[in-house]
C-alpha positions as MATLAB code, in Angstrom:
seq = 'XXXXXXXXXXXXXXXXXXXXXXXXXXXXXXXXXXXXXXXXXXXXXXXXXXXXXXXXXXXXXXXXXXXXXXXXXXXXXXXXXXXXXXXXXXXXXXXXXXXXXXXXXXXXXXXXXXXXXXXXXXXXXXXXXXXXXXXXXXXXXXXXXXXXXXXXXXXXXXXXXXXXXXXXXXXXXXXXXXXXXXXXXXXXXXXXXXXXXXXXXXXXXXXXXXXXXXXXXXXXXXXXXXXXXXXXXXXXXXXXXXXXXXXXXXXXXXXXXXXXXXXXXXXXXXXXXXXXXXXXXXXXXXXXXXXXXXXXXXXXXXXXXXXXXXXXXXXXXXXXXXXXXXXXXXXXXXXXXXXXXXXXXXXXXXXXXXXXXXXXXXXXXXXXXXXXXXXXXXXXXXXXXXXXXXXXXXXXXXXXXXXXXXXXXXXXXXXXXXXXXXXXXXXXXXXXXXXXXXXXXXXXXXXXXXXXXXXXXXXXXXXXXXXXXXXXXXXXXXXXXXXXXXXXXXXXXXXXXXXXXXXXXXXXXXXXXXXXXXXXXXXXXXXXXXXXXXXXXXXXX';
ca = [
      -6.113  -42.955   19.630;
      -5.609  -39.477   19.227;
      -6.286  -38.764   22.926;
      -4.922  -41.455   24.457;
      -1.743  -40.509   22.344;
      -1.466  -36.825   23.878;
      -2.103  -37.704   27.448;
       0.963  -40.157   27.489;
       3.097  -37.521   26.208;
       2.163  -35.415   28.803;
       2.268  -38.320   32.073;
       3.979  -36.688   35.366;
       5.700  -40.186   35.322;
       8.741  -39.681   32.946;
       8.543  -43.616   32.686;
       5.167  -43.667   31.004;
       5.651  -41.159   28.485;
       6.880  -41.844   24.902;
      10.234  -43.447   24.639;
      11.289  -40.776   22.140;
      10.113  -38.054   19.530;
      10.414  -40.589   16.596;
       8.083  -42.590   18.744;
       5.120  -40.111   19.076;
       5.551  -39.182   15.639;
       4.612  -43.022   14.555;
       1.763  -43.089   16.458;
       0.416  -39.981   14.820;
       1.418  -41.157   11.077;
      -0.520  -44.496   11.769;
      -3.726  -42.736   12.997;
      -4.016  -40.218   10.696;
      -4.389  -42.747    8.320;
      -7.463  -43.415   10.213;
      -8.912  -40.049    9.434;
      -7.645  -36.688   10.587;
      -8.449  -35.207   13.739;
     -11.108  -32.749   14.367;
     -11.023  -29.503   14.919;
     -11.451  -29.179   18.859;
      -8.611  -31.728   19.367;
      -5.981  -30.115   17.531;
      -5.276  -27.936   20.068;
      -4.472  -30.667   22.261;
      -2.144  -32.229   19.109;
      -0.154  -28.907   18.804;
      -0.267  -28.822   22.945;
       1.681  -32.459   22.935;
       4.028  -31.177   19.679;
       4.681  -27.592   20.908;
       7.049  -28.561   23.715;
       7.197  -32.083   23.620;
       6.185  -33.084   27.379;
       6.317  -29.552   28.352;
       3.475  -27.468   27.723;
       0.864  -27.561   30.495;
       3.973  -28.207   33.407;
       5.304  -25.819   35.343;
       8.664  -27.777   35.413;
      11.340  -27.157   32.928;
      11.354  -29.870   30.543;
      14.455  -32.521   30.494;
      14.860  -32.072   26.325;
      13.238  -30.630   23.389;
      12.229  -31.969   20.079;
      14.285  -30.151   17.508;
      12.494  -28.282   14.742;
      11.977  -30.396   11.927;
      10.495  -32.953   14.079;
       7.611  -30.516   15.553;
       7.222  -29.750   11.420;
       6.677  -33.018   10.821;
       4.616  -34.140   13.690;
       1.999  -30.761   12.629;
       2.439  -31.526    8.818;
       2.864  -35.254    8.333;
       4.325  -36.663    5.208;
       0.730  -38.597    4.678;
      -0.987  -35.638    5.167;
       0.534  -33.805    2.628;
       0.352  -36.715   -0.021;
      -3.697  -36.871    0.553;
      -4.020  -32.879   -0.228;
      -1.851  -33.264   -2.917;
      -3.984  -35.894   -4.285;
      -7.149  -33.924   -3.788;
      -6.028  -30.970   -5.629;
      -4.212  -32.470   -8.503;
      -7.676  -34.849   -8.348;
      -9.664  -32.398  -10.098;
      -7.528  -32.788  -13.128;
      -8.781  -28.790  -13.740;
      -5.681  -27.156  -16.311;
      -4.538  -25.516  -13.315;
      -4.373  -27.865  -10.467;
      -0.719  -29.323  -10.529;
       0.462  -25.671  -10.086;
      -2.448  -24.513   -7.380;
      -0.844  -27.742   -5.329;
       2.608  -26.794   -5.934;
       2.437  -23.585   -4.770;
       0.093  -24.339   -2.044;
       1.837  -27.447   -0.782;
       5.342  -24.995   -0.205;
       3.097  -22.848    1.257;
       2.067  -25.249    4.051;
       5.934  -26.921    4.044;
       7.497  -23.545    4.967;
       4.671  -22.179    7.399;
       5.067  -25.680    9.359;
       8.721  -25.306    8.912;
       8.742  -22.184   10.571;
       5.670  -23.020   13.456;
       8.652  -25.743   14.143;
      11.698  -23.797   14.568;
       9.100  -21.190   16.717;
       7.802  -24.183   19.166;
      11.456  -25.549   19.508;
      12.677  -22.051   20.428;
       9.979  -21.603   22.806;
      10.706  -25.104   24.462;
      14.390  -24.428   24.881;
      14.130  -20.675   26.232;
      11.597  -22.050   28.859;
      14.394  -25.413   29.395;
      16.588  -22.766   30.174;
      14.553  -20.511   32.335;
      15.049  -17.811   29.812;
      11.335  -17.328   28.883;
       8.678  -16.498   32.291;
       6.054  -18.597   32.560;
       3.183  -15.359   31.472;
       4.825  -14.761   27.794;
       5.509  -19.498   27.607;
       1.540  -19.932   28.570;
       0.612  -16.884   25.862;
       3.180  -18.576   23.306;
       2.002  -21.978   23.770;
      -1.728  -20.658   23.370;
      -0.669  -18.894   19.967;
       0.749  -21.780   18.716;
      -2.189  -23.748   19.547;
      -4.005  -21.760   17.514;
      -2.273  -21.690   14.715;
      -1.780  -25.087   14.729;
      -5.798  -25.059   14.940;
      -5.807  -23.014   11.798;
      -3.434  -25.342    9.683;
      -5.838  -28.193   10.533;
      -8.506  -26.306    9.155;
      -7.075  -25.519    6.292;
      -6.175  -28.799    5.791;
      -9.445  -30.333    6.066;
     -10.426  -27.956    3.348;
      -7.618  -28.936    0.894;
      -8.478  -32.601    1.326;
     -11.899  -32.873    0.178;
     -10.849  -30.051   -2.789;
     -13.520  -29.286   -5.772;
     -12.857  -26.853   -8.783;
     -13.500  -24.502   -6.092;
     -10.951  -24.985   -3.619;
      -8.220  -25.870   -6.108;
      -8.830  -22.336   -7.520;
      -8.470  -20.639   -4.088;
      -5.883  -23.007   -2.841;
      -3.315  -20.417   -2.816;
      -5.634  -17.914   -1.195;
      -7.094  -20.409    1.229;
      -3.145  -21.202    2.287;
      -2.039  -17.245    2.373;
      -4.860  -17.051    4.918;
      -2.843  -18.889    8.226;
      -2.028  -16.218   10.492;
       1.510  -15.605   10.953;
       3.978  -17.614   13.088;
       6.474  -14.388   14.041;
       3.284  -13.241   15.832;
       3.793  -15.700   18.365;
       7.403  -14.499   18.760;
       6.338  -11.316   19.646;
       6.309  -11.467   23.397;
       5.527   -7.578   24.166;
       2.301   -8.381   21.845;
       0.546  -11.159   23.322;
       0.868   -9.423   27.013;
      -0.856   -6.532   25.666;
      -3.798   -8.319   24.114;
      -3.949  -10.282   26.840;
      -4.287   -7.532   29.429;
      -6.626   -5.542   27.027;
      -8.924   -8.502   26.122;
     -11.796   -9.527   28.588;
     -10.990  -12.540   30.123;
     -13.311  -15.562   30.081;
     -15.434  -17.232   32.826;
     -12.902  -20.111   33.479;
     -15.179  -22.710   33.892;
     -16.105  -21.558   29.894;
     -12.521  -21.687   28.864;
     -12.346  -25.293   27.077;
     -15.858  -24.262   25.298;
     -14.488  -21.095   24.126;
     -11.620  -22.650   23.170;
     -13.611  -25.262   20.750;
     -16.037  -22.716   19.235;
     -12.232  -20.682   17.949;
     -11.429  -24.247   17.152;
     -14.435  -23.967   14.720;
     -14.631  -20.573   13.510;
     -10.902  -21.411   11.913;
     -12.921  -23.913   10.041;
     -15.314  -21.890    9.005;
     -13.015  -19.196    7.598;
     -11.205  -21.756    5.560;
     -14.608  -22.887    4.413;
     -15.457  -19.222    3.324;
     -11.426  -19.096    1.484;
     -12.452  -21.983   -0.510;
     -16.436  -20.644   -1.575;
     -18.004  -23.045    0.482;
     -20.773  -20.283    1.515;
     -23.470  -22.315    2.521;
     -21.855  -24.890    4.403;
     -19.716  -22.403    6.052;
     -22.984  -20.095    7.122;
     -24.440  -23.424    8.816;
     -21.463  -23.629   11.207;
     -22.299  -20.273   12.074;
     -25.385  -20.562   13.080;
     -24.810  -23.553   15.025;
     -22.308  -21.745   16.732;
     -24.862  -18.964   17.096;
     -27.761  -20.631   19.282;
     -25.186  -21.511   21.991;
     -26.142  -17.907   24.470;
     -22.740  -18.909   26.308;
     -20.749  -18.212   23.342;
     -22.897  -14.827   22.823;
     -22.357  -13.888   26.676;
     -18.558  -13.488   26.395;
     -17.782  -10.241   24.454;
     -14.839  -11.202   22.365;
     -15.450  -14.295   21.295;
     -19.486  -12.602   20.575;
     -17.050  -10.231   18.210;
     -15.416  -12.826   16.593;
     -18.687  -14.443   15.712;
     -20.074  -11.234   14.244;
     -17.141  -10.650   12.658;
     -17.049  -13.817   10.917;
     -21.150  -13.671   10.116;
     -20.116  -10.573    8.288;
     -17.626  -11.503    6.181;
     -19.777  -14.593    4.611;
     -22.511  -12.542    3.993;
     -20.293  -10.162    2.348;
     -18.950  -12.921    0.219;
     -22.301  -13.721   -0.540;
     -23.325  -10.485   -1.845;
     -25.454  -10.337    0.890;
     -24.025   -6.206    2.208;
     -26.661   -5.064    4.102;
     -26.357   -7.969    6.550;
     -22.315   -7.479    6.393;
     -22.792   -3.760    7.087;
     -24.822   -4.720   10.416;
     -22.870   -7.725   11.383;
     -19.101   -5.750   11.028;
     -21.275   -2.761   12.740;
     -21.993   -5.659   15.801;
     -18.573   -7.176   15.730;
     -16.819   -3.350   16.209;
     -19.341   -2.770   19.382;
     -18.607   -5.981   20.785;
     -15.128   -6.387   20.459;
     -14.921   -2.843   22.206;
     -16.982   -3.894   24.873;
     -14.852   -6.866   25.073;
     -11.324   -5.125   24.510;
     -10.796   -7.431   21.528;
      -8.534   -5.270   19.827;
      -7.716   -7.664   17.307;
     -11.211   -8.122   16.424;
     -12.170   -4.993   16.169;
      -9.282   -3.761   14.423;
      -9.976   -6.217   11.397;
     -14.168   -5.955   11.239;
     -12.853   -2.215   11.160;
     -10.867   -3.101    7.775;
     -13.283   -5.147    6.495;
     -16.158   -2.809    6.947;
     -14.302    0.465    4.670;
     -13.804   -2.042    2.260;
     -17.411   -3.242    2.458;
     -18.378    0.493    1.570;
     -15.801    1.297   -0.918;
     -15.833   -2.025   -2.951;
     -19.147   -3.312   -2.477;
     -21.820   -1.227   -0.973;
     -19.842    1.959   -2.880;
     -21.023    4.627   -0.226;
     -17.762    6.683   -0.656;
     -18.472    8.992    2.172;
     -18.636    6.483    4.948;
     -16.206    4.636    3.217;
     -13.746    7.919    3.957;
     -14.857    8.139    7.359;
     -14.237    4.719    8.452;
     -10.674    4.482    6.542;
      -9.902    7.324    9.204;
     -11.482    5.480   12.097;
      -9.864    1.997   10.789;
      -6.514    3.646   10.674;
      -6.807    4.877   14.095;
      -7.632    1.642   15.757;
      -4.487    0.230   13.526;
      -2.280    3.022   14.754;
      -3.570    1.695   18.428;
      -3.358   -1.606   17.916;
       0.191   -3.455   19.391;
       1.271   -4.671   15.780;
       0.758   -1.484   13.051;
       2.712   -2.476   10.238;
       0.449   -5.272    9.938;
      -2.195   -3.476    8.505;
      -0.061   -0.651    6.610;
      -0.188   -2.320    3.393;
      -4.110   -3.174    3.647;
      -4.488    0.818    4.833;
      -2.879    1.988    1.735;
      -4.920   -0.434   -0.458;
      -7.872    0.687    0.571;
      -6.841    4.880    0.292;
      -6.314    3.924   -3.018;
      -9.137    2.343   -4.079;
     -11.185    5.050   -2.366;
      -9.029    7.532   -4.525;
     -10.269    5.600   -7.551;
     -13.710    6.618   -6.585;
     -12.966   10.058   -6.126;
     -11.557    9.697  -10.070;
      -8.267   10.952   -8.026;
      -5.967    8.688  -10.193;
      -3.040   10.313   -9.242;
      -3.692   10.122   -5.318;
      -4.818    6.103   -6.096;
      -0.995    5.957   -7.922;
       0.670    7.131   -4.677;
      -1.154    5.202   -2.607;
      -1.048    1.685   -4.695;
       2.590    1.834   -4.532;
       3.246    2.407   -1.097;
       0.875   -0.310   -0.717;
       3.123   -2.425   -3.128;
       6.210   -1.691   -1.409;
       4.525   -2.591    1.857;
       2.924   -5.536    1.282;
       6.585   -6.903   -0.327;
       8.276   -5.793    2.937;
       5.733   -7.565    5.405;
       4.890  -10.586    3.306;
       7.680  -11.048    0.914;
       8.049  -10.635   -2.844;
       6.288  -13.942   -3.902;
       3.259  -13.483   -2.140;
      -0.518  -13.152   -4.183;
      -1.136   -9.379   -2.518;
       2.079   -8.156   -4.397;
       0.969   -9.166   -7.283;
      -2.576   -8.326   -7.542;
      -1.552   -4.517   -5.092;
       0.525   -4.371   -9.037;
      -2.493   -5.032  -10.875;
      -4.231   -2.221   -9.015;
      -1.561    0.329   -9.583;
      -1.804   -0.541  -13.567;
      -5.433    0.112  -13.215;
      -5.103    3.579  -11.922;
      -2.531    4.229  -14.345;
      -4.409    3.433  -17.102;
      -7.392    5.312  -16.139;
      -5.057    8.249  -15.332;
      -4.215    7.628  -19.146;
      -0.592    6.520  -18.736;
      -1.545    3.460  -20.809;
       2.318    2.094  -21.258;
       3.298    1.970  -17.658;
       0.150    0.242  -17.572;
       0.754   -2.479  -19.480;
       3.763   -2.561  -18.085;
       2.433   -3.291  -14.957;
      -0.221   -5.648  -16.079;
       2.324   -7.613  -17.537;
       4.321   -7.951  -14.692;
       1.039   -9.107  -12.234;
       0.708  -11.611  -15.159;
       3.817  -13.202  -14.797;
       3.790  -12.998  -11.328;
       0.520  -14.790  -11.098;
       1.564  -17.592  -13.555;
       4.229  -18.680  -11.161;
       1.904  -18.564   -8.294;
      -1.181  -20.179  -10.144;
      -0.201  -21.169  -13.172;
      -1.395  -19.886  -17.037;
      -4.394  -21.396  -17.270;
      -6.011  -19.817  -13.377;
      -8.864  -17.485  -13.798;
      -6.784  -14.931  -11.629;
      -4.402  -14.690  -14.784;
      -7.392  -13.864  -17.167;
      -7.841  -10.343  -15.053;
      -4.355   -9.246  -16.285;
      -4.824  -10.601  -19.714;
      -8.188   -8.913  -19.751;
      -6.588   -5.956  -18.291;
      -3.826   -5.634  -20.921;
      -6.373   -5.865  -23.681;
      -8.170   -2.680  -22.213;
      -4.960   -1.332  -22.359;
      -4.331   -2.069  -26.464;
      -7.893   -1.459  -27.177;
      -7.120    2.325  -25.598;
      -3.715    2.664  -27.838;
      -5.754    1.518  -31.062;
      -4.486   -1.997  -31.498;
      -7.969   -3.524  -31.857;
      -6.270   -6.998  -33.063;
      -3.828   -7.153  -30.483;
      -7.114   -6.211  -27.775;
      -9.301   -8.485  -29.298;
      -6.716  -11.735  -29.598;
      -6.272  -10.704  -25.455;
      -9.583  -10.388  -24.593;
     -10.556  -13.869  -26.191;
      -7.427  -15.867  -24.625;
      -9.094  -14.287  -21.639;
     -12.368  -15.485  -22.266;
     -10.945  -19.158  -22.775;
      -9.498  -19.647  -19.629;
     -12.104  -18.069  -17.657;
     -14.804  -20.605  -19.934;
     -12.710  -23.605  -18.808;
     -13.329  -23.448  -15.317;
     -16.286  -21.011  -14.956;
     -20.100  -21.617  -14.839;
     -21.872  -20.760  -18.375;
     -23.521  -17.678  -16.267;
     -20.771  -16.282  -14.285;
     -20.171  -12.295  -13.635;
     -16.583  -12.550  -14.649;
     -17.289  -14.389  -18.332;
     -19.459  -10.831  -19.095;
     -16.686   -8.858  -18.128;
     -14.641  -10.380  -21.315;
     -17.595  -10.466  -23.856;
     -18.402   -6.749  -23.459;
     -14.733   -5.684  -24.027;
     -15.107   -8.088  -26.820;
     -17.916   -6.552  -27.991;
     -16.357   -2.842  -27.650;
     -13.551   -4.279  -29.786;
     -16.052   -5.767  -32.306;
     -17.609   -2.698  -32.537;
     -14.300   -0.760  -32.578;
     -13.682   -2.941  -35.884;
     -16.333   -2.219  -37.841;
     -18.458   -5.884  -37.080;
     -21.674   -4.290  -35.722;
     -23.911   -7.267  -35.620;
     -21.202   -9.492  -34.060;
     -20.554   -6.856  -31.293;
     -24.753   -6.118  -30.526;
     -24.481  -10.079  -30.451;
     -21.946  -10.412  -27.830;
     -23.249   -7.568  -26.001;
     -26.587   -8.993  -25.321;
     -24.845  -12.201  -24.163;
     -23.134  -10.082  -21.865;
     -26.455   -8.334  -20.537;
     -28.337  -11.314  -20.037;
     -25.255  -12.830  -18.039;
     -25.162   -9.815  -15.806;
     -28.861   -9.100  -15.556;
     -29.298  -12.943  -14.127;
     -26.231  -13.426  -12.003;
     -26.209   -9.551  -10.507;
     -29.564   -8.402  -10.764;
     -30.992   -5.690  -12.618;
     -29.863   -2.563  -10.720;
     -26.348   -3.636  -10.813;
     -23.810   -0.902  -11.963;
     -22.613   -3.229  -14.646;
     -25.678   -3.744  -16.019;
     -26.057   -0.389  -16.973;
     -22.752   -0.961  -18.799;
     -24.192   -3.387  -20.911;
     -26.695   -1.431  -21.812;
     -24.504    1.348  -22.557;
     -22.738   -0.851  -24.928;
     -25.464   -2.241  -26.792;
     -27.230    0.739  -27.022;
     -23.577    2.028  -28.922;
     -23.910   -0.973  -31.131;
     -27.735   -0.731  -31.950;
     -26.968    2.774  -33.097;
     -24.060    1.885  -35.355;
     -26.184   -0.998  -36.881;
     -28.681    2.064  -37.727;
     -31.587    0.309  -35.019;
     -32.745    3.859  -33.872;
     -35.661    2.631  -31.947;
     -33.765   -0.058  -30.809;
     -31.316    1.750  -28.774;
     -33.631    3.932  -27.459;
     -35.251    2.020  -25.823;
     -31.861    0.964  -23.860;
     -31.174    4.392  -23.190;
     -34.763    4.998  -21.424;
     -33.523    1.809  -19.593;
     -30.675    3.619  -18.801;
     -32.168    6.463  -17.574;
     -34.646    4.386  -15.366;
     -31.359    2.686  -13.846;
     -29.861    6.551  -13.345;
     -33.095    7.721  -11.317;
     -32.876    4.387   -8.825;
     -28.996    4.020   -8.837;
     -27.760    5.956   -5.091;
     -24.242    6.501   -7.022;
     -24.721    8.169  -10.132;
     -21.789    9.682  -10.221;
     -19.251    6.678   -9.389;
     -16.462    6.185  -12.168;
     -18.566    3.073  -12.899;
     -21.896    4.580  -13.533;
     -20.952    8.585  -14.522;
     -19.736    7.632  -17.910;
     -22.459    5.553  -18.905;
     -24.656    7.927  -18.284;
];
C-alpha cells in the first residue's frame, strides 16, 4: 500500500495522481493502521509529503500542500495515539509526564518539518529556490523525516526503559532549521565524497537504518541496537564508501561507549575521525571528534588526551559550516575537564557560558539547560560556594520535574545533589530526609543492583555516620560496596569510595582490624588505579 500510495502521488499524468491532499492523507491514516512503515521506505513517504507531487520533477509544481497538512501526513493523529499508549502503558510513576513532554516534542518538531517542506515547495513553485539547494533540501528533509520514523518505532513498543529516556530519545531528531540553511548543505555537499551512483539507493537504506539504531541506543536497547550494526557491518559496499564507513564507526563507538565497553569506543571514534577525513565527512568527523574528548574526560578519565582532543575537536568545530552548533557542547566539556584539573573556578566560567549557550541554540525548556545547571551547582559546591549551589540544584530540580515529572530518576540526581549540599552546611536531618526521597524514586524504577542506587546509600551512610549511628552507616556502606563491586567491577574509582567509607565507619565502631584491612584494599586499588590523583580517587586515598 505504502508504495503503491507514493508512486501515484508522484504520476507525470496530473490525472492519475491523488485528487487532493486530504486524499493522500486518508490513504496513509488507513495503512498505518496496518503497521507502520519501515525504515528504508520512509524516505520515499517524506519524498511524496515534502512537496506534494513535486519532489523528484524538474517542473515547478501546480500547488503546494500547506503546512499543517505535511505535519499531519509525517505525524498522523493514529500515530501519535499508539505512542501515547505505549508510554503511558507502562503505568511506571512517571510515564504520563515522559509522554506529555515527549508527545509536544514530536507535535512541534513535525510542526515545524511542515512549515520547512511547504516553504521549500512554494520557493521552488515560484522559481525562487535553484534546483542544487531544492534537491539538497528535499534530501535533508528526507532524512529527518527518516529519523522521526525511527524514533517512533522506538516509542511504540516502549518498556521502563524507553519511557525513562523518552524525552532524551525525542531531543535526539536533528534539527529542521538545518535544512533551511542553504549556504550549509552546498558546502557539505561539495566537501563530502560523493557515492558510486549505482550505490546511492543502498546507501541511502543503510542511513535509513543507522537512524534506527541510534534511537535504539537513546532508549538502552544495547544489544539489539549492536546487532543492527553488525549486520550493517558485513555488507564490504557499505565499508568501501568513506563517509558512510565513518558513520558506521562512529555509531559502533558510541554503543560500545554506552556499554561501558571504552577501549572499543576509543578505537572505533579513532576509525570514524580517519574515515570521515578520508571521506570529507565533516559532519562525521566533527561529532566522533566530540564524542571521543568526552570518552576520555568522562569515561576513560585520561585528562591529558582529553585536553588535547578538546583543542583538536574545537578546531574541526571552528571549521565546520555550522559553529554555534557545537559551542554549548565545547564549553561543557572545558568544564568538565576543569573539574578534573580541581580548577573549580575555570569549570564555573565555563558551565555558564555553556548554560547561556545551550538556552540560546535550543531554547530555555530544553533537558541540556537543565542538567548544563546541575553541572554548574556541582562545581560550585566543590569550589565550596555551597548556597549558590543549592541554589542551582534547586532550580535543575524544578526544571526537570516539568520536563519528566517528580517521580523520574533524572530528578533523584538533584535531590541527591542538594543533600550533599546540606550534609556540607551541617544539616544532617535535612541531608539525610534528601538523600532517602532520593533513594525512593531511584528504587521504584531501578534494578535491585544498579550503580546509581549506591550512589544514594553511601551518602546515606556518610550521613549515618555523620549522626552518630555507626552500625547503621557500616551497614549501608557495605550494601553500597557490594552494589558497586558487582555492577562496576572491582577497580572502579567508586569502589574505592566505598571502601573509603566503610573503612571511616569500621573505625568509629572501634573494628581496628576491620578497617584495615579496607585500607590495604585501598592501597592495592591506589598501586593499579592509572589516575590516582583524579578528584575522584585523590581524596580517598
Amino acid at each position: 500500500w505504502l508504495r503503491r500510495a507514493v508512486f501515484r502521488g508522484l504520476a507525470r499524468d496530473p490525472g492519475a495522481r491523488w485528487p487532493s491532499m486530504q486524499a493522500l492523507l486518508a490513504q496513509l491514516e488507513r495503512g498505518s493502521r496496518r503497521g507502520s512503515p519501515g525504515l528504508v521506505a520512509v524516505g520515499l513517504v517524506a519524498a511524496a509529503l515534502t512537496g506534494g507531487v513535486w519532489l523528484g520533477r524538474d517542473e515547478s509544481p501546480e500547488t503546494c500542500p500547506d503546512a499543517q497538512a505535511s505535519a499531519e501526513a509525517l505525524w498522523p493523529a493514529s500515530e501519535r495515539a499508539a505512542v501515547k499508549a505505549a508510554l503511558e502503558g507502562t503505568e511506571l510513576p512517571f510515564a504520563a509526564d515522559s509522554a506529555r513532554k515527549a508527545l509536544a516534542t514530536i507535535d512541534g518538531y513535525a510542526a515545524a518539518w511542515g512549515r520547512t517542506s511547504a516553504q521549500a515547495c512554494d520557493a521552488h513553485r515560484r522559481g525562487r529556490l535553484p534546483e542544487r539547494p531544492r534537491l539538497l533540501q528535499q534530501r535533508c528533509l528526507e532524512q529527518q523525516a527518516t529519523a522521526l520514523r525511527a524514533i517512533v518505532e522506538v516509542l511504540r513498543s516502549a518498556d521502563a526503559k524507553v519511557v525513562e529516556n523518552a524525552v532524551k530519545i525525542v531531543g535526539g531528531l536533528p534539527e529542521v532549521d538545518a535544512c533551511q540553511d542553504h549556504a550549509a548543505l552546498i558546502a557539505a555537499s561539495e566537501l563530502e565524497l560523493p557515492p558510486p551512483p549505482e550505490l546511492a539507493p543502498t546507501i541511502d537504506g543503510a542511513r535509513a537504518k543507522l537512524a534506527g539504531i541510534a534511537a535504539l541506543d537513546h532508549a538502552a536497547r544495547y544489544d539489539q541496537a549492536r546487532a543492527a550494526l553488525d549486520r550493517l557491518a558485513e555488507d564490504p559496499r557499505l565499508r568501501a564508501y568513506a563517509p558512510l564507513a565513518a558513520e558506521l564507526s562512529s555509531a559502533s563507538a558510541i554503543n560500545h561507549r554506552l556499554r561501558g565497553e571504552f577501549p572499543a569506543a576509543e578505537r572505533a571514534f579513532w576509525a570514524a575521525i580517519g574515515e570521515a577525513e578520508r571521506g570529507h565527512a565533516q559532519p562525521v568527523k566533527v561529532r566522533a571528534a566530540v564524542d571521543l574528548t568526552r570518552l576520555y574526560i568522562n569515561n576513560i578519565i585520561r585528562l591529558d588526551d582529553g585536553e588535547r582532543w578538546l583543542e583538536l575537536a574545537a578546531a574541526f568545530v571552528e571549521a565546520s559550516a555550522r559553529p554555534s552548533r557545537w559551542a554549548g557542547d565545547l564549553a561543557l566539556l572545558r568544564g568538565e575537564l576543569a573539574i578534573g584539573r580541581s580548577d573549580y573556578e575555570a569549570a564555573i566560567r565555563h558551565f555558564e557560558a555553556a548554560r547561556t549557550l545551550l538556552a540560546e541554540s535550543l531554547g530555555e525548556d530544553r533537558l541540556e539547560v537543565a542538567e548544563a545547571i546541575g553541572l554548574l551547582g556541582r562545581a560550585r559546591r566543590r569550589h565550596g560556594q555551597l548556597r549558590e549551589a543549592a541554589v542551582l540544584f534547586d532550580d535543575s530540580r524544578q526544571r526537570l520535574v516539568a520536563l519528566l515529572g517528580a517521580d523520574h530518576p533524572a530528578v533523584a540526581n538533584q535531590i541527591n545533589a542538594l543533600g550533599l549540599v546540606m550534609l556540607e552546611q551541617g544539616d544532617l536531618q535535612g541531608a539525610l530526609a534528601e538523600f532517602r526521597r532520593a533513594l525512593a524514586i531511584r528504587s521504584a524504577v531501578l534494578p535491585a543492583n544498579h550503580p546509581d542506587l549506591a550512589v544514594v546509600l553511601n551518602n546515606i551512610g556518610l550521613a549515618l555516620d555523620r549522626m552518630g549511628d555507626h552500625a547503621e552507616a557500616a551497614a549501608t556502606h557495605e550494601r553500597a560496596l557490594a552494589i558497586r563491586e558487582t555492577s562496576l567491577g572491582p577497580d572502579h574509582p567508586r569502589v574505592a569510595n566505598s571502601l573509603h567509607s566503610l573503612a571511616i565507619a569500621r573505625i568509629s565502631l572501634g573494628q581496628l582490624d576491620e578497617a584495615e584491612a579496607l585500607g590495604r584494599r585501598l592501597m592495592a586499588f591506589r598501586a593499579r588505579s592509572k589516575n590516582p590523583d583524579h578528584p575522584d580517587n585523590a581524596e580517598v586515598f
